[in-house]
C-alpha positions in Angstrom: 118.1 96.6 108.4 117.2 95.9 104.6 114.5 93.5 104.2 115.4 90.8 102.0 114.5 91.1 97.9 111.4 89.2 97.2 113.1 86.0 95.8 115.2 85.3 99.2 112.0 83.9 100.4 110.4 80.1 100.6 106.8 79.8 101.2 105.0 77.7 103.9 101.2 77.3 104.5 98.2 75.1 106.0 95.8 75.7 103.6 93.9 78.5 105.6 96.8 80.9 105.5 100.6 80.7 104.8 104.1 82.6 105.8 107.1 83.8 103.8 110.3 82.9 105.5 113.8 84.9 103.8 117.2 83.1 103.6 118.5 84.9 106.7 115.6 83.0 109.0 113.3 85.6 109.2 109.5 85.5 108.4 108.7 88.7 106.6 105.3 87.9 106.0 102.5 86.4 107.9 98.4 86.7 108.5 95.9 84.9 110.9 93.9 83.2 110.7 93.3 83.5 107.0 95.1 85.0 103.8 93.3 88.3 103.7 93.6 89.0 108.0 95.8 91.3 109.2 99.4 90.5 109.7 101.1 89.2 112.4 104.6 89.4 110.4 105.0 92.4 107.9 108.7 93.4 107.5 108.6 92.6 103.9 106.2 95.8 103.6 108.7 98.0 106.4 111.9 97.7 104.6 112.8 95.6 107.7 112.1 97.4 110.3 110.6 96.4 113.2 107.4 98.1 112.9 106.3 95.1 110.5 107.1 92.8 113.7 110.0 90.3 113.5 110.3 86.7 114.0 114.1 85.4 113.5 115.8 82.1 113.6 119.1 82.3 112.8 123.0 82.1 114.2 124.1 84.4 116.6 127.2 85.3 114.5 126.6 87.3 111.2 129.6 85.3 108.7 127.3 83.0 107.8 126.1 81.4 104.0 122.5 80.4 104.2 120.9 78.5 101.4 117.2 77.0 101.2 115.4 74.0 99.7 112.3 72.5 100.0 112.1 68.6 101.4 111.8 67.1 98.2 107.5 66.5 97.5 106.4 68.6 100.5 105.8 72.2 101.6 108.4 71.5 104.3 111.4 74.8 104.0 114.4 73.8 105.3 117.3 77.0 105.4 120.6 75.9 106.2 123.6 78.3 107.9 127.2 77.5 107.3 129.9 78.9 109.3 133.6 78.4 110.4 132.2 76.8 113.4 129.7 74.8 112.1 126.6 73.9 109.6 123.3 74.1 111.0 119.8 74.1 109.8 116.4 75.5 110.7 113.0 73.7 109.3 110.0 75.7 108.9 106.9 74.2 108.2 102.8 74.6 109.0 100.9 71.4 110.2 98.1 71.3 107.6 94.9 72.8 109.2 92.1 71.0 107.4 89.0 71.7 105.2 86.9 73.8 108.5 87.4 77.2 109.0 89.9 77.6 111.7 91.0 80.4 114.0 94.2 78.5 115.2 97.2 78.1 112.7 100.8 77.0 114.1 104.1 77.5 112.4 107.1 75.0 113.9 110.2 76.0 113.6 112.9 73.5 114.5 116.8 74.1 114.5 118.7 71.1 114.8 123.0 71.2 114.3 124.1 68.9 111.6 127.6 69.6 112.2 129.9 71.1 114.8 128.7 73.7 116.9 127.0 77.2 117.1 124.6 79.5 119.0 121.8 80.3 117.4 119.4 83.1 118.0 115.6 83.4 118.1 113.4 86.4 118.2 110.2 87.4 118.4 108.3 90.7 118.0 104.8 90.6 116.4 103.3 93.9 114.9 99.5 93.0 115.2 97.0 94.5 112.6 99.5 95.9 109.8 101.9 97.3 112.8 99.0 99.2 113.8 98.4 97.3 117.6 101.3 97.8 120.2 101.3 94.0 121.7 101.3 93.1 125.2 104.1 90.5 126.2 103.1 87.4 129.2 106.1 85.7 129.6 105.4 82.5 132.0 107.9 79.5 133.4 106.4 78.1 130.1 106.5 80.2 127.0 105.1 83.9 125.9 101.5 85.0 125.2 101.5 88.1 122.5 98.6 90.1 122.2 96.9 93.2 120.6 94.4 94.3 117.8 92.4 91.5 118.8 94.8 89.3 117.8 97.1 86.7 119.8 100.1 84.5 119.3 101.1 81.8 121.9 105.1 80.8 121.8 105.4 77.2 122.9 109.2 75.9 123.5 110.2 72.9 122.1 113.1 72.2 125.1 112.0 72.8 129.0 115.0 74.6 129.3 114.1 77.0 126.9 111.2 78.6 128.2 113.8 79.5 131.1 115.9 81.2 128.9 113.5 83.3 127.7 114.7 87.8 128.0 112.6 90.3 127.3 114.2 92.8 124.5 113.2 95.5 122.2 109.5 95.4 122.7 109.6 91.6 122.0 111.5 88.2 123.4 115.1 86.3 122.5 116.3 83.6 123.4 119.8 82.1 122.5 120.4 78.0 122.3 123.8 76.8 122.4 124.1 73.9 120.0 126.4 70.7 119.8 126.3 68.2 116.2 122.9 66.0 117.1 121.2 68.9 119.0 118.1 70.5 117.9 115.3 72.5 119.5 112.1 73.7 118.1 109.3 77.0 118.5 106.0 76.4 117.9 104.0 79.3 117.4 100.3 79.4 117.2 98.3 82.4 115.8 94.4 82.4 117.5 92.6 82.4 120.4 94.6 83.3 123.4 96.3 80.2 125.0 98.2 79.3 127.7 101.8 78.8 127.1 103.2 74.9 127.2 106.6 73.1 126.2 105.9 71.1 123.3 108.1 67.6 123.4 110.3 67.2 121.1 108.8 63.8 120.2 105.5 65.8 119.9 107.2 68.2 117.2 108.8 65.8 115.0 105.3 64.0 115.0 104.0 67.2 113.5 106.8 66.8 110.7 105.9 63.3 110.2 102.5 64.2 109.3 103.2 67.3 107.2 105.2 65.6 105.2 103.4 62.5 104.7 100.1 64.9 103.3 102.0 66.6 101.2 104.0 63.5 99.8 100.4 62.3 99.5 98.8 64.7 97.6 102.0 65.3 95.0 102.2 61.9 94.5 98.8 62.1 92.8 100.2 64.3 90.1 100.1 62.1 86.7 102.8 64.6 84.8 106.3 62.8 84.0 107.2 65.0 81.5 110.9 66.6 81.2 109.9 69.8 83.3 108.9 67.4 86.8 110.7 69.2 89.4 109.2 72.7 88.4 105.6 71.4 87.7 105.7 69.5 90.9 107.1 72.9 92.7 104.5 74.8 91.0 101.5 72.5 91.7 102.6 72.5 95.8 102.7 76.5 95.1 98.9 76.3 94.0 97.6 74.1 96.4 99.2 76.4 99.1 97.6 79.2 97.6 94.0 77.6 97.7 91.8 78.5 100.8 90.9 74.5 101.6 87.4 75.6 103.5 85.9 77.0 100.1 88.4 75.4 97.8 88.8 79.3 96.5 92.9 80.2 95.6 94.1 83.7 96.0 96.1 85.5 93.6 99.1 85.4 95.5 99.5 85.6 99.9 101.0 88.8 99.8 99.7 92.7 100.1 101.6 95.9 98.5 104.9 94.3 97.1 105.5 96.5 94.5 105.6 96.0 90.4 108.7 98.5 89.9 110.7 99.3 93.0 110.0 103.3 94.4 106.6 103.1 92.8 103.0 103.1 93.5 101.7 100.1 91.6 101.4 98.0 95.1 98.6 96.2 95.2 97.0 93.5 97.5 96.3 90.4 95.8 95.3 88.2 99.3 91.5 87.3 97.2 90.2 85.5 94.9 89.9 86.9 91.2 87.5 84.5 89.3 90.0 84.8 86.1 93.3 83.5 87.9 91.4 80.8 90.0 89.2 79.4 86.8 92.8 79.3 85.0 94.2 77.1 87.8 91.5 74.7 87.3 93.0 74.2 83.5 96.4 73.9 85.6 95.5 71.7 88.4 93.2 69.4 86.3 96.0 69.1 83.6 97.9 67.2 86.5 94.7 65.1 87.5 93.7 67.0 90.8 89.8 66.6 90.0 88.8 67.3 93.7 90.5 71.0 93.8 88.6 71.6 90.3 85.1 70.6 92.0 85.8 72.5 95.1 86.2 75.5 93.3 83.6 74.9 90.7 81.3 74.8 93.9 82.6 77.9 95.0 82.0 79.6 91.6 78.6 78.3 91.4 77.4 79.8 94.3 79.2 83.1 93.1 77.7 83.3 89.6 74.0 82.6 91.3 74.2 85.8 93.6 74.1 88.2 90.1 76.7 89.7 87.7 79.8 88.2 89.0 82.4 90.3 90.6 85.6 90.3 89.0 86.7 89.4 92.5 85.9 88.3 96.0 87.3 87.1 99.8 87.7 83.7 100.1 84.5 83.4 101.9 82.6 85.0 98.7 82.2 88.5 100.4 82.8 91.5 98.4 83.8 94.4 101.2 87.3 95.4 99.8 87.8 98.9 100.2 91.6 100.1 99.5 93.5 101.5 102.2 96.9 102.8 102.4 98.7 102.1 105.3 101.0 104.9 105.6 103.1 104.4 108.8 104.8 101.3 106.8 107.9 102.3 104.7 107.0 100.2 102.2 109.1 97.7 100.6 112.7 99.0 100.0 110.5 102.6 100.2 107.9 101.0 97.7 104.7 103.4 98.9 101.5 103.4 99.7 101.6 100.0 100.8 98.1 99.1 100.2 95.4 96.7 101.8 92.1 96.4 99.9 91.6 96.7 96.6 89.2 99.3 94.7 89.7 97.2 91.7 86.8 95.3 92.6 84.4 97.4 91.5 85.4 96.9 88.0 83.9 95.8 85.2 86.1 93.0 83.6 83.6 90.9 81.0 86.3 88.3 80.4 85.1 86.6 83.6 82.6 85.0 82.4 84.9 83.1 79.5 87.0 82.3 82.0 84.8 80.7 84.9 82.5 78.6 81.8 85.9 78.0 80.5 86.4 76.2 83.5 83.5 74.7 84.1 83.7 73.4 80.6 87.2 71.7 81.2 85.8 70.5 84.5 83.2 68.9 82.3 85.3 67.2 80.5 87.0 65.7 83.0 84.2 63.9 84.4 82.9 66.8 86.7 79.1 67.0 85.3 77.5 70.4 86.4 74.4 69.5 88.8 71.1 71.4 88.2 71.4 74.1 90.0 74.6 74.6 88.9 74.0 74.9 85.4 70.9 76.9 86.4 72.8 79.5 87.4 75.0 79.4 84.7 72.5 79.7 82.2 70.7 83.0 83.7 74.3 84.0 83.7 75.0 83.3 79.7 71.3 84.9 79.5 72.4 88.1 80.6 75.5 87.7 79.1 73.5 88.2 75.7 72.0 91.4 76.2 75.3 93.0 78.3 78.3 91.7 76.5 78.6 94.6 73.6 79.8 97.1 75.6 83.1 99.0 77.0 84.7 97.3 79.9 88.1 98.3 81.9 89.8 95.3 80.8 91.7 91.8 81.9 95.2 94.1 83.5 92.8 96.7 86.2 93.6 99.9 84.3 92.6 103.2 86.5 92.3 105.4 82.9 88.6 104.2 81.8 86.2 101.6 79.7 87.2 100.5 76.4 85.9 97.8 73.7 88.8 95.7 74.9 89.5 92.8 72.5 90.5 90.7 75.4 86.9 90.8 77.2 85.2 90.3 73.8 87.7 87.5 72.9 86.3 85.6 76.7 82.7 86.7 75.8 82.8 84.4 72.6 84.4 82.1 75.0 81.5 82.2 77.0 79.3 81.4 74.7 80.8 78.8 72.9 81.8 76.4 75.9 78.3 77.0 77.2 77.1 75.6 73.7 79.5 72.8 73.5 78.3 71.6 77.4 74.5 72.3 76.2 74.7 69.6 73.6 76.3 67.0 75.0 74.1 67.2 78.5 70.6 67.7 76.4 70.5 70.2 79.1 67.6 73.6 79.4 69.6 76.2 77.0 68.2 78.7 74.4 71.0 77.3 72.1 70.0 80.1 69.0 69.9 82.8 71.1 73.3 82.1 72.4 74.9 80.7 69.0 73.4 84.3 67.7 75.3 86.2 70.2 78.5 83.6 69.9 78.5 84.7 66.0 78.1 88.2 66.9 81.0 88.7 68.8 83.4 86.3 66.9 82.1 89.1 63.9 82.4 92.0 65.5 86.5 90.9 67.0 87.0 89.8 63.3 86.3 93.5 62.1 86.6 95.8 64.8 89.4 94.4 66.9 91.5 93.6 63.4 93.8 96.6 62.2 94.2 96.0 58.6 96.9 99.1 58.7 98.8 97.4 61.4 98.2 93.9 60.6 97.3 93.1 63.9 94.6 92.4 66.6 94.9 95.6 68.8 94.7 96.2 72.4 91.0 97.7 72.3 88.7 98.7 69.3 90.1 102.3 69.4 94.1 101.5 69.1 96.7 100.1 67.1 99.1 99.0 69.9 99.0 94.9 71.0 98.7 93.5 74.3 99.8 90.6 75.4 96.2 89.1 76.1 96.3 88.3 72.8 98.1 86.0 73.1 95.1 84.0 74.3 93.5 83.7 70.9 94.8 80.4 69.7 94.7 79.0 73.1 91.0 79.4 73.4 90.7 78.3 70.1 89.2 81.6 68.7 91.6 81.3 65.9 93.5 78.8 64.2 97.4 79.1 65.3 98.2 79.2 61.4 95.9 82.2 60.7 97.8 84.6 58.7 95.7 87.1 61.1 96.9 85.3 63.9 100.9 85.1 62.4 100.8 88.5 61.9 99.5 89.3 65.4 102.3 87.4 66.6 105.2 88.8 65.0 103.4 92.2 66.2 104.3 90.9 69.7 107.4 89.8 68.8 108.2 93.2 68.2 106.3 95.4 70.5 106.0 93.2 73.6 109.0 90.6 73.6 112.3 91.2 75.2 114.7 88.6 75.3 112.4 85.9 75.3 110.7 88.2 78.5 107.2 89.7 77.6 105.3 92.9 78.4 101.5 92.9 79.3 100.8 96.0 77.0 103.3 99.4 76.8 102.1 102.3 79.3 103.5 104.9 77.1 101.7 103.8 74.3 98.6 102.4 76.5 98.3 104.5 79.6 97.1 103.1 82.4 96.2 105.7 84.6 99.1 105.2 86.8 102.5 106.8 86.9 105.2 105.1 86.4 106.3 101.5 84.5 106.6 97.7 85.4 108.5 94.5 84.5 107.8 91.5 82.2 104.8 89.7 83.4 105.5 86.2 84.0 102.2 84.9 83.3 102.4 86.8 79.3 105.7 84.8 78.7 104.3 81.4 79.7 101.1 82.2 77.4 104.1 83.2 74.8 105.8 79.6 75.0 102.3 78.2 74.2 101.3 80.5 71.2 105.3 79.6 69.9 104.1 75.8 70.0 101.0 76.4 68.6 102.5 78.0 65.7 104.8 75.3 65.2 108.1 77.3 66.8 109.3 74.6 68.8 112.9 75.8 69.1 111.8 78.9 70.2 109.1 78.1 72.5 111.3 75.5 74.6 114.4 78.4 74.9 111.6 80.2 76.0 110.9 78.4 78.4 114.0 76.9 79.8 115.1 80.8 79.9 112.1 81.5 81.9 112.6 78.7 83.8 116.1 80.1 85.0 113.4 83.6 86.7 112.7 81.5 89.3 114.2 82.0 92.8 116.3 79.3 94.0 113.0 76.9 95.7 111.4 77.8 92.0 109.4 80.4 93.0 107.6 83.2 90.9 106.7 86.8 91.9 103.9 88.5 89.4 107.0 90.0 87.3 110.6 90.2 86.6 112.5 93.5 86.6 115.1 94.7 84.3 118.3 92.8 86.1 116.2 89.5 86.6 114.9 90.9 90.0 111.3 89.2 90.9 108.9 92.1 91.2 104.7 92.3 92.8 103.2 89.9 95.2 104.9 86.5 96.1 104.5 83.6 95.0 101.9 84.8 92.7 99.2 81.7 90.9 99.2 83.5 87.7 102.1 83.1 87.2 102.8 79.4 88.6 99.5 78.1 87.1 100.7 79.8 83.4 104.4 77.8 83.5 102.3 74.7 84.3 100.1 74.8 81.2 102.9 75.6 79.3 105.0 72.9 80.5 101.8 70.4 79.7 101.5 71.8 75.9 105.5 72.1 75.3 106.3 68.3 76.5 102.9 67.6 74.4 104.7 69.0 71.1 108.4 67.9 71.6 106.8 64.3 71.9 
C-alpha cells in the first residue's frame, strides 16, 4: 500500500515529541520519547509498508471520503469518514507533557459515530528503532504491551469490552468496534517505560481532551495578531510551538527524518534538531505575536550554546553535537525516495551566518523587554570577539551545499549583522564591549559585500564572491537592513530574482545547474524564499504584488494549513513536514504585509 503524499497529514504533539496522522487514519510518523529518538511509526519513510510499523484507525469498509480539520485554537486533529452507512470521526490528539524531560508520551485516539452506523477498524504494529527491532506482543484481559530496541508502547482501551476483542494479526493486533450514532470508543497509547496494560474510562479520556484543549486555547489566545491573515498565523504559530522541545525551549527544523526534496532522489535529509538559524528566526516570529516566554527559553538555550565555543551550525535538543549520518537501507524510502537518512553530517559545517542570526535574535529579544544578564552577554561578547578575527573567510553557506567553501555573500551579509546588533545592544545597556574594534570590523564587511559581492556586469549581488548567478538569500538584504529597499543596487538585485529565481510567484533557493551543489539531481520552490519574497515586494513598495504573492502562497498549504520545506512542480509539498522555516517565514511576512496595506 502507497503511503499517503506528504500533505494528507495533520500534526499532533506534547511538546517533547509529536506524530503525523494521514487522512486515511493512519500515523505515518512517530518518535519516543523525543523528536530526534527512533521511531515507533515510520511508514511515511516505507512507502507504506509495514516495515515502518502501522497504527490505523479507520472504517472497516474502503468507500469512504475522509476529510481533516483542526479543533478551531488547539493542536487537537479531528479526521472524519463518510460513508453510505454513516459519518464518523476519529480525534487524535497528545496530552501536553510539560516543561521536564519525560520518557512517557501518550497519543489518544478516540472514535466516536456522529451519524448512523459503521465498523470501524484499529490496528497496531510498531517497527521499533527505524524498523530495525522485531517487537514482542503481551496481549492481557487488559490491553497489549509492545516491545523491542529498547523501546515499549503500552495500548490501553478506552471500553472494557475492547480489550476482549483484541486478535493477534500480521505481526501486530486489530480490533474491530461496531458503532451506533452516540457511540464512541477511544486507544490510548503510551510510548516509555514498560507498563502494565489498563482500560482507560471513557470519562478519564474525555478529561484528557478537556485539558488539551483548554492549554492550547490558552496559549493561542495570547497571540496579539488581528490582522487579515488570522486563521493561518494562528495555524502557523500552534505549528511552531509544537515544533519547540518545551524542556530547553529549543525548536527543530521540522519532526520528520528523510522525506525527500524531489521525489526518486537523494536529497533526504533529517531535520529532527535544532539549527541555530531557523530557531533564532522563530524568535522574530513568535515575538512578532507577543510570545516573550518562548523567546527567553530559547535565548537561554542559545546562551549556553554560544559559551561552549564557535557555535555549531546545529545541535540536539539537549545541546549535544553527536549527529553522524546514517542511511538506513532496509526502508524503501518514501514513494522509493532513497537513502532515507538519520543523522546529519551537515553539522560539521561551517555556516558564519549563525552568528547574525542568533545576535539578531537576541537583539529583537532585547527589544522586547528580554535584557541579556551578565553572563549572557559575556558570552556573546567573546563570541563577537572572535567573530573579528574569523569572519573574512570562505564558508559552505546558509543552503548545506556538499561542493566546497566559498566567500558567500549570505554569511558575510549575517556577519555585518552580527556586528551591528551587538553595537546597537552595547550602547543602549552601557555594557563591557570593545565598541571600535567591532564598528571596524562592522565597516569592513559592509565594504568588502559593497565591492566584492556587487557584479557591476550583472547588476546584481551574486551568490558568492566568485559568481554571477543570485540566490535567494539575498533576499535578506533589506530585511536586515543592510540596504535600503529603494537602493538602485538593491532594485536591480531584485528584478535579477525576478528573473532567475521566481516562478509564478514560487521562488528557487539558488539554480543547481548554474550553482552546483554537490548533489545530483534538482528540487522544488522553497517556501521559506517566497515568504522572504512577499517581504522584499513590500519593502520595495510592490504591494499588489507582494499580497498576490502571498494569497497564492497561501493557497501551498495542505488542507489544516500546513507547510512541507518545498513545493514541487504540480503544487505537491516536498522535504520534511511541517517544516519551521517555512511556517515561521509566512508569519513574518503576514506581520509586514498587514503592516503596509494599513
Amino acid at each position: 500500500m502507497e503511503t499517503a503524499p506528504i500533505e494528507h497529514h495533520g500534526l499532533i504533539g506534547d511538546l517533547q515529541t509529536a506524530a503525523l496522522v494521514a487522512e486515511d487514519g493512519s500515523i505515518d510518523w512517530f518518535c519516543a520519547p523525543r523528536f530526534d529518538s527512533p521511531s515507533i511509526f515510520a511508514a511515511l519513510v516505507d512507502d507504506g509498508h509495514a516495515g515502518g510499523g502501522l497504527c490505523r484507525f479507520r472504517p472497516e469498509r474502503d468507500d469512504f471520503v475522509s476529510r481533516q480539520l483542526y479543533l478551531p485554537g488547539t493542536a487537537i486533529l479531528i479526521t472524519r469518514f463518510m460513508s453510505p452507512e454513516g459519518v464518523g470521526e476519529v480525534l487524535d490528539f497528545m496530552p501536553v507533557t510539560g516543561y521536564e524531560p519525560s520518557e512517557r508520551h501518550q497519543i489518544v485516539r478516540v472514535m466516536r459515530m456522529v451519524r448512523g452506523h459503521g465498523r470501524f477498524v484499529f490496528e497496531c504494529s510498531p517497527a521499533f528503532d527505524y524498523g530495525r527491532a522485531e517487537p514482542d506482543i503481551d496481549i492481557t484481559e487488559s490491553g497489549v504491551v509492545f516491545t523491542g530496541g529498547g523501546q515499549a508502547l503500552t495500548l490501553n482501551p478506552g471500553r472494557t469490552e475492547l480489550a476482549s476483542q483484541i486478535e493477534r494479526v500480521n505481526g501486530g493486533i486489530r480490533v474491530v468496534l461496531d458503532a451506533h450514532e452516540g457511540d464512541s470508543g477511544g486507544m490510548v497509547l503510551t510510548a516509555g517505560p514498560s507498563e502494565t496494560p489498563r482500560t482507560v474510562a471513557t470519562d478519564e479520556i474525555w478529561r484528557l481532551y478537556a485539558r488539551t484543549r483548554d492549554y492550547w486555547r490558552g496559549w493561542v489566545g495570547q497571540s496579539r495578531y488581528t490582522g487579515r491573515w488570522r486563521e493561518q498565523v494562528e495555524r502557523s504559530a500552534v505549528t511552531l510551538k509544537l515544533l519547540t522541545y518545551a524542556p530547553t525551549g529549543a525548536p527543530v527544523a521540522a519532526p520528520t527524518a528523510g522525506l525527500p526534496e524531489l521525489v526518486g532522489g537523494e536529497r533526504n535529509w533529517d531535520y529532527r534538531y535544532t539549527w541555530i538559524r531557523d530557531a533564532s528566526l522563530s524568535v522574530h516570529a513568535l515575538l512578532g505575536l507577543g510570545y516573550r516566554d518562548e523567546a527567553r527559553a530559547f535565548l537561554s538555550w542559545l546562551r549556553d550554546r554560544v559559551t561552549e565555543g564557535e557555535p555549531r551550525i546545529m545541535y540536539r535538543i539537549d545541546g549535544s553535537t553527536d549527529l553522524p549520518e546514517l542511511e538506513l537501507q532496509h526502508l524503501r524510502g518514501y514513494r522509493g525516495s532513497k537513502p532515507v537518512r538519520i543523522g546529519n553530517d551537515a553539522n560539521g559545517q561551517l555556516q558564519l551566518d549563525v552568528y547574525g542570526e542568533a545576535l539578531d535574535a537576541m537583539y529583537r529579544g532585547f527589544r522586547s523587554g528580554l535584557r541579556p544578564a551578565y553572563d549572557g552577554w559575556s558570552a556573546f561578547t567573546r563570541g563577537i570577539d572572535r567573530l573579528c578575527d574569523s569572519w573574512d573567510r570562505p564558508d559552505d553557506g546558509i543552503w548545506e551545499s556538499r561542493s566546497g567553501r566559498h566567500d558567500n555573500t549570505y554569511g558575510r551579509l549575517m556577519c555585518w549583522v552580527a556586528f551591528d546588533r551587538a553595537i546597537r545592544i552595547a550602547r543602549v545597556l552601557g555594557a563591557p564591549a570593545d565598541l571600535p574594534r567591532w564598528t571596524a570590523a562592522r565597516d569592513a564587511v559592509y565594504e568588502q559585500v559593497m565591492a566584492r559581492g556587487w557584479n557591476p556586469d550583472a547588476e546584481t549581488f551574486t551568490q558568492h564572491y566568485e559568481t554571477d548567478v543570485v540566490d535567494a538569500a539575498l533576499l535578506y538584504m533589506p530585511i536586515v537592513g543592510f540596504i535600503a529597499p529603494e537602493d538602485p543596487r538593491w532594485l536591480s538585485t531584485l528584478e535579477a530574482i525576478d528573473e532567475h529565481l521566481v516562478s509564478d510567484s514560487l521562488v528557487y533557493r539558488y539554480d543547481p545547474l548554474k550553482s552546483p551543489d554537490g548533489l545530483a539531481g534538482a528540487e522544488g520552490t522553497f517556501s521559506m524564499c517566497t515568504f522572504w519574497y512577499v517581504e522584499a515586494l513590500v519593502r520595495a513598495g510592490r504591494l499588489d504584488e507582494a499580497r498576490l504573492t502571498f494569497e497564492k502562497m497561501l493557497t501551498y498549504s495542505n488542507y489544516v494549513g500546513l507547510y512541507a520545506e518545498e513545493i514541487g512542480p504540480t503544487g505537491e509539498q516536498l522535504g520534511n513536514f511541517p517544516q519551521a522555516f517555512s511556517h515561521l517565514g509566512l508569519i513574518n511576512a503576514a506581520v509586514r504585509l498587514d503592516r503596509a496595506l494599513g
